[in-house]
N, C-alpha and C positions, 0 to 999 in steps of 0.2 A: 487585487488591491496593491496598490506602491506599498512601497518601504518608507516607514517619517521618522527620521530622525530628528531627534532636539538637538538643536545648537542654541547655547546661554551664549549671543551678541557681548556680553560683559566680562565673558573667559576666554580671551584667545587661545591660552595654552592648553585649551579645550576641542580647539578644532579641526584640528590634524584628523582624527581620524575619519570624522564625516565626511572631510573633504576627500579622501583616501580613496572610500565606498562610494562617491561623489564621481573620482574620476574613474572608476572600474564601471559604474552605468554608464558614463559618458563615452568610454572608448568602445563600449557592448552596442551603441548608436540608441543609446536609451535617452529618455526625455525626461527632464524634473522639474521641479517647481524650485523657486528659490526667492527669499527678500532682497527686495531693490530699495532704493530709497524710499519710494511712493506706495507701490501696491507688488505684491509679489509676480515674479514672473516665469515663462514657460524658456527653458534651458537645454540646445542641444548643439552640441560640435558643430562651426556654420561649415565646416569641411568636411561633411559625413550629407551627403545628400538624401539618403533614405532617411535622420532622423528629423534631417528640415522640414522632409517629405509630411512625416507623423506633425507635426506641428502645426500647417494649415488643417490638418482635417481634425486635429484635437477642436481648433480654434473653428473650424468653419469660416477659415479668413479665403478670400478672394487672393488668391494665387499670385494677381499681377502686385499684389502690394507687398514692397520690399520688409524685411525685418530690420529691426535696429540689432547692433550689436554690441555689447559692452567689452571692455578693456582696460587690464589694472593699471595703465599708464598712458601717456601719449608716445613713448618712443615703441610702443608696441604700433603704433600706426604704421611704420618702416613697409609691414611686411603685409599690409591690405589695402594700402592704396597708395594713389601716385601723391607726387608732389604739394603738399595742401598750399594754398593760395596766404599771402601775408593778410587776410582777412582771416583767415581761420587760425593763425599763430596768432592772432589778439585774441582772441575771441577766446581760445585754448589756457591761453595762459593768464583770461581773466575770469573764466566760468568753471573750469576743468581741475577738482574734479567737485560734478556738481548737475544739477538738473537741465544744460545744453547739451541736445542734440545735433551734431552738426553731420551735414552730407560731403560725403566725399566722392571723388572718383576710382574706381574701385580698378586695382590692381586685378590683370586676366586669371590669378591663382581664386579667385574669389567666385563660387556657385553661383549658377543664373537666378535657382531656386531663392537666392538672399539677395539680389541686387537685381534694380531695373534700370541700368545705366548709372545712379547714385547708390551710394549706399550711406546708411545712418548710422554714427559711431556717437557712443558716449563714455565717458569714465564716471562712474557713477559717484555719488556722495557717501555713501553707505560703505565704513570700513571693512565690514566682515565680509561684505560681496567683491572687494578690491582684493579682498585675502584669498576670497575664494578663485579669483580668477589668476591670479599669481600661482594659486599651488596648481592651476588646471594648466598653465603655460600656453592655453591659445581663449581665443573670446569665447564669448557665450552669446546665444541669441537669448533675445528678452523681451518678447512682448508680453504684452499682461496676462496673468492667467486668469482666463476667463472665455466664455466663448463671444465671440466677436458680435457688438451690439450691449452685451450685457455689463452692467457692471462687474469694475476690476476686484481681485480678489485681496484684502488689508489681513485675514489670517490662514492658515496653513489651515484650520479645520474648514474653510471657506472652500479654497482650493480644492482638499479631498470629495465634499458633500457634493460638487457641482464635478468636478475632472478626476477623480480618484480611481476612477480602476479604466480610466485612460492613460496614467501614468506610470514611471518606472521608480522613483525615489521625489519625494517632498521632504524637504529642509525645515522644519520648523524652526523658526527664531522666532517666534511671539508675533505681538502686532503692528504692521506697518504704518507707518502713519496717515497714509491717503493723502490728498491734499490736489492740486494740478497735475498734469503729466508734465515732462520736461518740455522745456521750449525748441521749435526745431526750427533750424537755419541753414539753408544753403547760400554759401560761402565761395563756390566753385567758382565763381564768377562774377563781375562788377556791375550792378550794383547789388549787393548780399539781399536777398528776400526772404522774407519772413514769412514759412510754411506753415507753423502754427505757435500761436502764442501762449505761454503755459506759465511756468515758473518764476522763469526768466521775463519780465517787463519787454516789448518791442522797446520802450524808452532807454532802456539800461542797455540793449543791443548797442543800439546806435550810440550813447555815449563813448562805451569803449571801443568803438570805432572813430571817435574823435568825429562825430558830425557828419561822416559820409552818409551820402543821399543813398535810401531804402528805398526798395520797391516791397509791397506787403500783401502777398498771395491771398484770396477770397478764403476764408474759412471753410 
């Protein structure tokens, strides 16, 4: 069975040590559960191949499908992909940080295992997961935890009762708030198309883009 720690979301000066024990499973190529803005997610170094590996088969996810990864800033982009296109510095600095998912093109330092030519970066809404990825100094993968098909998991006892002795450490911070998954946009190229609509309005995309013509991917 994982290890669950409580983390009180209301006590920063409380967090340090989770995060501590947080990053000793992370570097051991362990897997954990943690709260996202939405529903909690599955967590493991995207540069440790063997614990992306544990990931798909926790999840029973289909292999070719890439992972998102989250990031406590946008200058942490620097050093996972190439040059983002002036569609995704609007788009960055009017959704970021916040429920867009945008695709990037992924620098060659970056596992096959996590990218299929794009890869999916967000900065989350959720401060204590910003905090957590700042004390870990590199991203985190974050897909939902849960096994693929099922629904996403809103509390840490959810998580344990369904993937709990699949796992190496669960973060308890109480209950998420569920709600849509982030909105995802690829940006890499002109005209921006909209991969799935979620949080984010396709209407409010295109706003702060000032009107430029969308193409809008089949659901």
């Amino acid at each position: 069975m994982p290890q669950i720690l409580k983390v009180d979301p209301l006590i920063p000066s409380l967090w340090e040590n989770s995060f501590s024990k947080t990053r000793e499973v992370l570097k051991g190529g362990g897997v954990i559960a943690f709260p996202t803005d939405t529903f909690y997610g599955l967590g493991a170094d995207p540069f440790n191949k063997t614990a992306v590996d544990k990931i798909y088969e926790i999840k029973g996810r289909d292999s070719k499908k890439p992972l998102l990864l989250l990031i406590d800033s946008p200058e942490k982009l620097d050093g996972l992909v190439e040059k983002p296109t002036e569609e995704s510095i609007k788009l960055i600095k009017t959704f970021w940080p916040g429920p867009l998912t945008l695709l990037f093109k992924p620098k060659p330092n970056i596992p096959q295992n996590v990218t299929t030519g794009l890869i999916g970066i967000r900065q989350p809404g959720n401060s204590m997961t910003r905090k957590l990825l700042s004390a870990l100094d590199h991203p985190l993968t974050a897909p939902s935890a849960n096994i693929s098909g099922e629904n996403p998991a809103t509390t840490a006892e959810q998580v344990e009762l369904h993937l709990g002795n699949k796992l190496d450490l669960i973060l308890n911070a109480g209950v998420c708030k569920g709600g849509e998954p982030s909105t995802l946009v690829d940006a890499t190229q002109a005209p921006v198309r909209l991969i799935r609509e979620g949080a984010i309005s396709f209407k409010r995309i295109q706003e702060s883009l000032n009107g430029e013509l969308q193409t809008q991917e089949p659901a």
